[in-house]
VEXDRENPA-665887 format. One record per residue: residue number from 1; residue in three letters; x, y, z of N, C-alpha, C in turn. Coordinates in steps of 0.02 Angstrom, whole numbers, always signed. Atoms other than C-alpha are relative to their C-alpha. Layout:
- num, residuo, n.u, n.v, n.w, ca.u, ca.v, ca.w, c.u, c.v, c.w
- NUM, ALA, X, Y, Z, X, Y, Z, X, Y, Z .
...
END
This chain:
- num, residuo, n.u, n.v, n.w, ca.u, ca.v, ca.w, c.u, c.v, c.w
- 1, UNK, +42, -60, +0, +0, +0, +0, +44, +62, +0 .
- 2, UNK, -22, -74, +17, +54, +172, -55, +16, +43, +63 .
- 3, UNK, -8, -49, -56, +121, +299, +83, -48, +62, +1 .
- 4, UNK, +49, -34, +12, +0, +412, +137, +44, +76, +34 .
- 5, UNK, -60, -105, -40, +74, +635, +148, -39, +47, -3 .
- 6, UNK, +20, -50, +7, -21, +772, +190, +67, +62, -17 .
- 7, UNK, -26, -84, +10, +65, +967, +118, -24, +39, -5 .
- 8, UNK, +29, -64, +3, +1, +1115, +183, +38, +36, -41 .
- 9, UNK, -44, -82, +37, +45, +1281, +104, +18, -41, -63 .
- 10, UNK, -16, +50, +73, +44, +1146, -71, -20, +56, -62 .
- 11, UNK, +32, +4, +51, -45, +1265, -182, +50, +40, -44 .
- 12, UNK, -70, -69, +14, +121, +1377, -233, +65, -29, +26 .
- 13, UNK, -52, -15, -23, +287, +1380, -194, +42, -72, +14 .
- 14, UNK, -48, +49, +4, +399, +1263, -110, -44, -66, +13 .
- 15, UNK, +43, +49, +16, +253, +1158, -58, -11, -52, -61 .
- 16, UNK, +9, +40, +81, +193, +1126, -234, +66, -40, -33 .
- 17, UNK, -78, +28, +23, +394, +1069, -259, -3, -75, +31 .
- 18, UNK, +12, +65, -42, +356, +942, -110, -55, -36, -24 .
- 19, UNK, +47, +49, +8, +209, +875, -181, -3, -37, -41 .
- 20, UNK, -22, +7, +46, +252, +855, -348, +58, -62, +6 .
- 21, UNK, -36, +51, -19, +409, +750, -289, -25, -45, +54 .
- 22, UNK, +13, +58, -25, +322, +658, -161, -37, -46, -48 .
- 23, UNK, +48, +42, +45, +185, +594, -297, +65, -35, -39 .
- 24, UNK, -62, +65, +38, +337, +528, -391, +48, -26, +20 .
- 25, UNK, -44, +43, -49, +403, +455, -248, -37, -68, +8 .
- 26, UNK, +36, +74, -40, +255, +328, -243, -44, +33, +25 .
- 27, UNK, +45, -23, -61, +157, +431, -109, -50, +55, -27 .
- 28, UNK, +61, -22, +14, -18, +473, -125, +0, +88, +45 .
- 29, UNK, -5, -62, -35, -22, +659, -85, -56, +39, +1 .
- 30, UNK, +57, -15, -7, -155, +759, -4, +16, +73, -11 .
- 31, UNK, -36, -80, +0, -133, +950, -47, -54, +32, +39 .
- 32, UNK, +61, -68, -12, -193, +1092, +58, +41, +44, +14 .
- 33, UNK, -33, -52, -7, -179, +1264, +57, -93, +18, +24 .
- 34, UNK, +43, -53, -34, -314, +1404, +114, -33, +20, -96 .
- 35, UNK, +20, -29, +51, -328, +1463, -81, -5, -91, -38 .
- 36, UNK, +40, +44, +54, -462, +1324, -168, +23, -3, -74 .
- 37, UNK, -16, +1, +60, -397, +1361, -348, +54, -38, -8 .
- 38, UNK, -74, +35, +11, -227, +1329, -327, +15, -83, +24 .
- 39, UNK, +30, +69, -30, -283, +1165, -197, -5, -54, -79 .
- 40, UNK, +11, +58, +58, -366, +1110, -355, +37, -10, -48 .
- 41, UNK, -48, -9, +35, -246, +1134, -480, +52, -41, +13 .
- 42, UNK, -43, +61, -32, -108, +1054, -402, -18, -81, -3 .
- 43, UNK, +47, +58, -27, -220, +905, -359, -20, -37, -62 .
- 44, UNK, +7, +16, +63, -269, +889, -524, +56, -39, -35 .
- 45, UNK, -56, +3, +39, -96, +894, -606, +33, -73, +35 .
- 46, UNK, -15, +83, -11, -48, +741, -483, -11, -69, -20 .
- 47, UNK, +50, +69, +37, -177, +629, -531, +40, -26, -54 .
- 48, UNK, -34, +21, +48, -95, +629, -701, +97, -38, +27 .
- 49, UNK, -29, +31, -19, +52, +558, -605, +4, -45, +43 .
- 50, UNK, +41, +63, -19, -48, +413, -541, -5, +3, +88 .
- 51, UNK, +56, +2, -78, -79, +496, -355, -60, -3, +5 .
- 52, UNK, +69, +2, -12, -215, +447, -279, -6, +67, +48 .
- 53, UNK, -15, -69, -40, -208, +621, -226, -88, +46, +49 .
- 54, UNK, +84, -15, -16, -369, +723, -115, +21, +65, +4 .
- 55, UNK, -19, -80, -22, -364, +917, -124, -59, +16, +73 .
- 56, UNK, +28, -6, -54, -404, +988, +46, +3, +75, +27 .
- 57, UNK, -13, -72, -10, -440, +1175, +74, -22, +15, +75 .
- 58, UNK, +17, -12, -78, -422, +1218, +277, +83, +40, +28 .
- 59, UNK, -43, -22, -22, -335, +1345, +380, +51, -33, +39 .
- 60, UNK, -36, +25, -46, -190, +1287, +470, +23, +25, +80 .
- 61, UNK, -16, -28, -73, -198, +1404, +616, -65, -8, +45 .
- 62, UNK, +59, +25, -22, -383, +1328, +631, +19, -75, +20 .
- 63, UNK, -16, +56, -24, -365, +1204, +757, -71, -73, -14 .
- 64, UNK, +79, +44, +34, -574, +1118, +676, +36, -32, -42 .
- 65, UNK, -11, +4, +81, -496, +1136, +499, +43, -45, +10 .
- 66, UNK, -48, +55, -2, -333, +1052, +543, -9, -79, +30 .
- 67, UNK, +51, +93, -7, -426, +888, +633, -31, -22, -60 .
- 68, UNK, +37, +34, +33, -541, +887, +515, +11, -21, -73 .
- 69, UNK, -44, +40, +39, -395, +871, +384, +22, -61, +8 .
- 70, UNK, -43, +72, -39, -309, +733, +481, -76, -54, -8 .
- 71, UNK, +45, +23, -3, -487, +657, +501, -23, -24, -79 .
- 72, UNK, +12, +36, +98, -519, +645, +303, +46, -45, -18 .
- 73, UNK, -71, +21, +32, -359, +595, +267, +0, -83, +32 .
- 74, UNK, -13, +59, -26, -376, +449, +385, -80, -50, -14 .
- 75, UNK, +70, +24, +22, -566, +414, +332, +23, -55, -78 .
- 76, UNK, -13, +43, +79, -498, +380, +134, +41, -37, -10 .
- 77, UNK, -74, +29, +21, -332, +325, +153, -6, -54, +42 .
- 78, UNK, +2, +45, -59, -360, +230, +332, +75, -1, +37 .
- 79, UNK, -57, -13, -45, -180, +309, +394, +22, +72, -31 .
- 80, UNK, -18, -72, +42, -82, +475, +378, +93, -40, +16 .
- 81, UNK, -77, +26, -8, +128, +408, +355, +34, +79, +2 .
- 82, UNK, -37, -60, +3, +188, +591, +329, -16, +66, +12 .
- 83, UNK, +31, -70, -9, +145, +760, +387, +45, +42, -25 .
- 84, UNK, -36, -79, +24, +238, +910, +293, -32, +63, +32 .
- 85, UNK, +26, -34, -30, +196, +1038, +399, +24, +85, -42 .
- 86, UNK, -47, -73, +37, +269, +1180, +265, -35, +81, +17 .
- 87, UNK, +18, -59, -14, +123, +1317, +266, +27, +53, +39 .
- 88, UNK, -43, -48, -34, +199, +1480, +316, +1, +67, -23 .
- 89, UNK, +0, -94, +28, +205, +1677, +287, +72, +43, +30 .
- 90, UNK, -85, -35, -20, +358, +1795, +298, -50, +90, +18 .
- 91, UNK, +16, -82, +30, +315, +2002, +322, +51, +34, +28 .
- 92, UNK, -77, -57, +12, +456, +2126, +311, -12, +62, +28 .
- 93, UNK, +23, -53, -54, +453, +2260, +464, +44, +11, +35 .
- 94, UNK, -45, -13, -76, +589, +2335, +580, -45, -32, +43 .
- 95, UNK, +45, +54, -65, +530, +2257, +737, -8, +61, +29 .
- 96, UNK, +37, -48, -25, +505, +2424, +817, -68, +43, -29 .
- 97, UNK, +54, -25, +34, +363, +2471, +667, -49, -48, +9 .
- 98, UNK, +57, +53, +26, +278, +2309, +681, -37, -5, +59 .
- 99, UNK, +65, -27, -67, +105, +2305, +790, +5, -70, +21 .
- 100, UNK, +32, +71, -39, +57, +2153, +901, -41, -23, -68 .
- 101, UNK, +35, +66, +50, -74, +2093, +764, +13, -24, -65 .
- 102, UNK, -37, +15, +46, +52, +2099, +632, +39, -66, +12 .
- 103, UNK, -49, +47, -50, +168, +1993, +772, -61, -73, -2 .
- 104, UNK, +56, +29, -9, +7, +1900, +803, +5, -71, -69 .
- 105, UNK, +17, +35, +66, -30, +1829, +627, +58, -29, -33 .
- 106, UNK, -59, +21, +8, +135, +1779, +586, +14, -95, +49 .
- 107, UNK, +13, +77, -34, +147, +1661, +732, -59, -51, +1 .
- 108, UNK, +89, +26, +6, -48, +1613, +705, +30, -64, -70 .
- 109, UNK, +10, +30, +57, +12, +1529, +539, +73, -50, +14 .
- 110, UNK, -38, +70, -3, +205, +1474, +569, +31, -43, +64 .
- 111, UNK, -14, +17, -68, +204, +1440, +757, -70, -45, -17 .
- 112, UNK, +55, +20, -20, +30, +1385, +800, -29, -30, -75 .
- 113, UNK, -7, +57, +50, +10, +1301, +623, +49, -57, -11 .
- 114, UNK, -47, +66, -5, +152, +1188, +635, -18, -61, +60 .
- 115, UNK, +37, +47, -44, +82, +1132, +808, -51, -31, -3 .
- 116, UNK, +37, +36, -3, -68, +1095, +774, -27, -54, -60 .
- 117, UNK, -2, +62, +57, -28, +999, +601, +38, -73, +28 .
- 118, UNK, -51, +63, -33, +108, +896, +704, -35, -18, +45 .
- 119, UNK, +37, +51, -55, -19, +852, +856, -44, -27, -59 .
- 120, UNK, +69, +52, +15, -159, +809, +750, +34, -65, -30 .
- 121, UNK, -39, +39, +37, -42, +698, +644, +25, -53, +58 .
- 122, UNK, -11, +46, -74, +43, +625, +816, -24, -46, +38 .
- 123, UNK, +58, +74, -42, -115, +539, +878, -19, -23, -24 .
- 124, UNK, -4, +70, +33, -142, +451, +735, +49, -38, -16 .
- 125, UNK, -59, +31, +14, +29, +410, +711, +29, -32, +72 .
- 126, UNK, -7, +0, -68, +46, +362, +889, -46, -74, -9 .
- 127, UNK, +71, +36, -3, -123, +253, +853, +46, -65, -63 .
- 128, UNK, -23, +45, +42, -14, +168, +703, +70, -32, +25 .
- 129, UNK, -92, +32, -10, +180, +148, +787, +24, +14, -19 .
- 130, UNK, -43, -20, +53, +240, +244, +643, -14, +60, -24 .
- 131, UNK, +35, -64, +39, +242, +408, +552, +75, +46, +4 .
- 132, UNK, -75, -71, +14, +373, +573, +499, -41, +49, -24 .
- 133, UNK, +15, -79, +7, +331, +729, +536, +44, +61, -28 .
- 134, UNK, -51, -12, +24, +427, +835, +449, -24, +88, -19 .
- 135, UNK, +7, -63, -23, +414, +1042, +497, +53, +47, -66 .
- 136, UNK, -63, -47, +14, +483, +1202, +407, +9, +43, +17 .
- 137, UNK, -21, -47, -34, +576, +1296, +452, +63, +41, -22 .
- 138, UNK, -15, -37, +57, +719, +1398, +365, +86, +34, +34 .
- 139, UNK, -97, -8, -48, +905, +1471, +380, -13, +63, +32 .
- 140, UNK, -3, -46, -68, +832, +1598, +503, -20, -27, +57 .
- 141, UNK, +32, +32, -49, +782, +1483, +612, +68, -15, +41 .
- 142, UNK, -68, +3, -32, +999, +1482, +640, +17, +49, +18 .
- 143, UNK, -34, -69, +1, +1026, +1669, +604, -47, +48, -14 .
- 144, UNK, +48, -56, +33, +901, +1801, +622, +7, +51, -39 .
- 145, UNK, -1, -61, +49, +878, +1920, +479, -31, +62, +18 .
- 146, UNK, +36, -62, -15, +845, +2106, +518, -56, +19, -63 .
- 147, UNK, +63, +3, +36, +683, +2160, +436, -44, -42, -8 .
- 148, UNK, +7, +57, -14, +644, +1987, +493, -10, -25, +27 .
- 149, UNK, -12, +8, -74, +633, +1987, +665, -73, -58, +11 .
- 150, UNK, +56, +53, -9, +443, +1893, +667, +17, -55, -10 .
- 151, UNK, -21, +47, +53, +495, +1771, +540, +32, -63, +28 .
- 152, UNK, -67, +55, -59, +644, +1723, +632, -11, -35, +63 .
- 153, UNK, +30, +52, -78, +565, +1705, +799, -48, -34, -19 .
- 154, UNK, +50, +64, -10, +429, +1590, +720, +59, -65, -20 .
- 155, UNK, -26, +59, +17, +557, +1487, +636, +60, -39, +37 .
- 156, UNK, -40, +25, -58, +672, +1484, +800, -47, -44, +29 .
- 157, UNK, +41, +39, -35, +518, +1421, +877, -16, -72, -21 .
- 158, UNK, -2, +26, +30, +490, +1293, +755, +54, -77, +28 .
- 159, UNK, -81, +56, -2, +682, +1218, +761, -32, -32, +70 .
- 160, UNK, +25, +31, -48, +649, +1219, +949, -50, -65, +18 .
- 161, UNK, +68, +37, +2, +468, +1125, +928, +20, -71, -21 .
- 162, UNK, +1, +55, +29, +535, +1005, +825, +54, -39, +38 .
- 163, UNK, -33, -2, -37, +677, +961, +940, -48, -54, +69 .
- 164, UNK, +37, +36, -80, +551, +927, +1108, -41, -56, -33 .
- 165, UNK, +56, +34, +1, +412, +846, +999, +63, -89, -30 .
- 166, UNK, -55, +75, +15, +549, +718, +918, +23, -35, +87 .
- 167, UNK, -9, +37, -85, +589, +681, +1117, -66, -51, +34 .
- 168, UNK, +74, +29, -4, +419, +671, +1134, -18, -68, -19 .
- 169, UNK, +45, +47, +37, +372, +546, +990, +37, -61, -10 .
- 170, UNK, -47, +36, +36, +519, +444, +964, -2, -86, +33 .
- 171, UNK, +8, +65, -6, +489, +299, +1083, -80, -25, -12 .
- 172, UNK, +58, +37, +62, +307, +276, +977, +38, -14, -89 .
- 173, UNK, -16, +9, +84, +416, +259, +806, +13, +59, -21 .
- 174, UNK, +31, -50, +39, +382, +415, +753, +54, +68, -16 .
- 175, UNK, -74, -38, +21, +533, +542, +672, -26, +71, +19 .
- 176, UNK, +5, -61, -29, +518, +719, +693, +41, +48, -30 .
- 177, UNK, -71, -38, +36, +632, +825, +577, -29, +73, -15 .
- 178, UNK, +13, -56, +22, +636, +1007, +494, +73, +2, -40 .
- 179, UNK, -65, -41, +32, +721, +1087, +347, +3, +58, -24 .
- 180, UNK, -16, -73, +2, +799, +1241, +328, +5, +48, -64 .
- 181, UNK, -6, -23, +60, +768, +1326, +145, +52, +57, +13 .
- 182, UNK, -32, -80, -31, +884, +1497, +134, -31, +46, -85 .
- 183, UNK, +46, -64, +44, +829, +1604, -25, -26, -59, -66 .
- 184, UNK, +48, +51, +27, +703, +1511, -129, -31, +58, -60 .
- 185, UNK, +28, -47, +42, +626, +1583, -298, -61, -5, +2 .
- 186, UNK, +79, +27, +9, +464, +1577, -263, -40, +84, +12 .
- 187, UNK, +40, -75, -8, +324, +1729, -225, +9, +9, +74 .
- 188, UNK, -22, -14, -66, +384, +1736, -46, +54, +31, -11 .
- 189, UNK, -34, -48, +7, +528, +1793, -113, -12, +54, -24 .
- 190, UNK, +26, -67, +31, +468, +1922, -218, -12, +36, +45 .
- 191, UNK, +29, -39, -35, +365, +1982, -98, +59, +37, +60 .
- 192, UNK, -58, -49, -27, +535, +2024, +12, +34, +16, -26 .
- 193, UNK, -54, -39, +44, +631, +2066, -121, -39, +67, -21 .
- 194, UNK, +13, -55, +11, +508, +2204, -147, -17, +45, +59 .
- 195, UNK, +0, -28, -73, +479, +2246, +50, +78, +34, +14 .
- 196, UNK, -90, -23, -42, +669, +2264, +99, +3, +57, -54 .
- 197, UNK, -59, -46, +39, +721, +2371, -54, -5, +70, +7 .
- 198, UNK, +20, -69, -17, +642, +2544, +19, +50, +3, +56 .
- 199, UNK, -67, +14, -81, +740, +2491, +195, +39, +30, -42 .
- 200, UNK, -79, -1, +35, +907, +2485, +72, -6, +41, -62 .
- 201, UNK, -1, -41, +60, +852, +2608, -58, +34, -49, -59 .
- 202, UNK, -34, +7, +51, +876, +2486, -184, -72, -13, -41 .
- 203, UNK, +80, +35, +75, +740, +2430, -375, -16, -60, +35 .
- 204, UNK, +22, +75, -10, +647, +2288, -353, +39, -48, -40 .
- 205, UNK, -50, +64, +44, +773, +2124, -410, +65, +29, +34 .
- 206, UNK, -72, -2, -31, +918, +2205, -306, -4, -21, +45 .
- 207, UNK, -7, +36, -80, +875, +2136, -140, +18, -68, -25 .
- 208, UNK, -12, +70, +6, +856, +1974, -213, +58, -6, -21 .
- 209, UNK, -82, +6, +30, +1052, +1990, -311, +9, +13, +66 .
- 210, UNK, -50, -9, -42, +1117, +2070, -176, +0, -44, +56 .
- 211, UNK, +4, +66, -55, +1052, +1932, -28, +39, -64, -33 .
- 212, UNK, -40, +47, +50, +1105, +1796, -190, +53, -4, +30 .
- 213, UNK, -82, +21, +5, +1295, +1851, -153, +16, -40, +74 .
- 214, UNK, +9, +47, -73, +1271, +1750, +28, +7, -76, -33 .
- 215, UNK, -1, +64, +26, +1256, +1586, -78, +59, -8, -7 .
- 216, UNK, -53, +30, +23, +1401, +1473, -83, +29, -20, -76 .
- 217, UNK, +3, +34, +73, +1350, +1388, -229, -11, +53, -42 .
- 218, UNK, -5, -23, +46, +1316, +1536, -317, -77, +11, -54 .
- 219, UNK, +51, -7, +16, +1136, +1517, -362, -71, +15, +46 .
- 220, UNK, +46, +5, -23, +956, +1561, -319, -25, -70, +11 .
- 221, UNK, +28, +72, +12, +873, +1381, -248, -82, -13, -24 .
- 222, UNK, +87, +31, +16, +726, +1314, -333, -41, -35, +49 .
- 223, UNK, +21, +38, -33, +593, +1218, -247, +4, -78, +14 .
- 224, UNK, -21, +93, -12, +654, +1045, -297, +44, -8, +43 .
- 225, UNK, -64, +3, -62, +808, +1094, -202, -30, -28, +53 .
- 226, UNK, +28, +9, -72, +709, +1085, -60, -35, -62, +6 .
- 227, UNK, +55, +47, +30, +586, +946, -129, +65, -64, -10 .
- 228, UNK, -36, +49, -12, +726, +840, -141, +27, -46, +77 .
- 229, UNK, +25, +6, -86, +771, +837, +45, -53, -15, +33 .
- 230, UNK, +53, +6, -57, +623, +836, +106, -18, -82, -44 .
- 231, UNK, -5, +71, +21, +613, +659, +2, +22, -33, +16 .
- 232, UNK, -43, +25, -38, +750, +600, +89, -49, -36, +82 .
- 233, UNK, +13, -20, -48, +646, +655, +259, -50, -37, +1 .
- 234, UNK, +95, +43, -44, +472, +559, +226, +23, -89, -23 .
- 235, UNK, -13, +72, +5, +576, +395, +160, +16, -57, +47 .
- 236, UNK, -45, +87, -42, +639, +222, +253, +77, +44, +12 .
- 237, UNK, -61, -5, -5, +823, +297, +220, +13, +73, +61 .
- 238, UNK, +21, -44, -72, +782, +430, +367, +1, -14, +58 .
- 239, UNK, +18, +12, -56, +723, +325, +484, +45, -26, +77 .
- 240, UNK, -60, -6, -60, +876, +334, +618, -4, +86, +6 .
- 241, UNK, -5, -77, +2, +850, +535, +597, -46, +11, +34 .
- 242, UNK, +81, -38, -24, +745, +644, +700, +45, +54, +54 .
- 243, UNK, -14, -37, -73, +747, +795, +823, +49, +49, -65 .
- 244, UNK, -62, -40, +37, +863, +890, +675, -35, +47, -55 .
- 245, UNK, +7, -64, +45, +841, +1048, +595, +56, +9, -49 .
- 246, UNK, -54, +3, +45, +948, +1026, +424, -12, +50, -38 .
- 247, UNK, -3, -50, +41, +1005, +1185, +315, +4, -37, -69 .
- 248, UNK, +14, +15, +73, +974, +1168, +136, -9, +69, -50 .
- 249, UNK, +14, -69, +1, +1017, +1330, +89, +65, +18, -61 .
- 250, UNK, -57, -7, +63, +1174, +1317, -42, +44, +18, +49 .
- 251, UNK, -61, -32, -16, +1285, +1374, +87, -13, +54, +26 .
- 252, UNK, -4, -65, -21, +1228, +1531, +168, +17, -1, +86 .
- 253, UNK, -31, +29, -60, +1239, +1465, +347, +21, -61, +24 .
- 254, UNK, -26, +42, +12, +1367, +1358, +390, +23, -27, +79 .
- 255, UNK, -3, +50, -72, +1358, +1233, +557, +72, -39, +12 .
END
């Protein structure tokens, strides 16, 4: 029987990278995001790569929505093997401009969405003996970025989280990982490549070059970059791993 993976935050970005490579890993993939179009879309495009895929549109900072993901998922499939807990938002603010419900909504999505994708996932995976949870979290989660300051403390929180809950889960079977993207081409970037460049007086496309020259390797990373790893993370060849927050970042911070 096929491995069963939920991916929030699937309908875009690095998600859609993870889902895409899990379906042609074998593994039936469930996509959700908050935006229905893109849900379906995605969901669609799997099929043709013989997932038995289910699109699933629910907030992740809704602790209903997120059961009553876990709850489908275990209705059709009759197990959940992988949780990608990716969904996530960035916003670009000195930390002395930014209000509490700016602070607020930030952690609402990559604090308090990671938890409550990894518990609901936990007690059925708890209920099976087995399962990999597998969190993101990002190369600020090593080194906070100024203009960044939210960001960073959700994705410190994160590393942390994933850390206790792997302590937590590990004598039920159950892995517990996170990985660390560092500049990714996706519309998350955009969207800070066009926030920062008033900070730094620079055009829109110079934040993103000028952050670039931080890469080792020398390039912007795509989402497979990441989509590759995280393949690694929901396989058999994992399963001695857990509790570890791994960079995947070309080289920008170096452990």
């Amino acid at each position: 029987m096929d491995k069963v993976a939920i991916v929030t935050g699937a309908g875009r970005g690095i998600g859609r990278g993870i889902a895409f490579r899990l379906a042609k890993d074998g593994l039936d993939v469930v996509v959700n995001d908050i935006d229905a179009e893109n849900v379906n879309q995605v969901s669609q495009e799997l099929k043709s790569l013989g997932s038995n895929t289910m699109a699933i549109v629910a907030d992740v900072s809704n602790e209903k929505e997120v059961y009553a993901m876990v709850d489908q998922v275990v209705e059709k499939y009759g197990k959940l093997d992988v949780m990608v807990a990716n969904a996530g938002i960035a916003k670009v603010k000195l930390a002395i401009e930014m209000t509490a419900s700016e602070w607020d909504e930030i952690f609402a999505i990559n604090c308090r969405g990671v938890f409550l994708c990894d518990q609901a996932a936990a007690k059925q995976m708890i209920k099976q003996k087995n399962g990999k949870i597998i969190n993101c979290a990002s190369v600020a989660a090593h080194s906070g970025f100024n203009l960044l300051a939210a960001y960073s403390a959700t994705k410190f929180a994160v590393r942390g989280f994933t850390q206790a809950l792997a302590k937590e889960l590990g004598p039920s079977g159950i892995t517990v990982n996170a990985y660390c993207p560092g500049i990714v081409g996706t519309d998350m970037w955009d969207l800070i490549d066009e926030k920062i460049g008033p900070y730094l007086n620079l055009p829109k496309g110079e934040v993103l070059k000028k952050y670039s020259e931080l890469i080792t390797l020398g390039r912007v990373q795509t989402p497979d970059d990441v989509a590759c790893f995280v393949s690694y993370l929901a396989s058999s060849d994992s399963d001695y791993m857990t509790g570890q927050s791994v960079m995947i970042d070309g080289g920008i911070v170096m452990s």
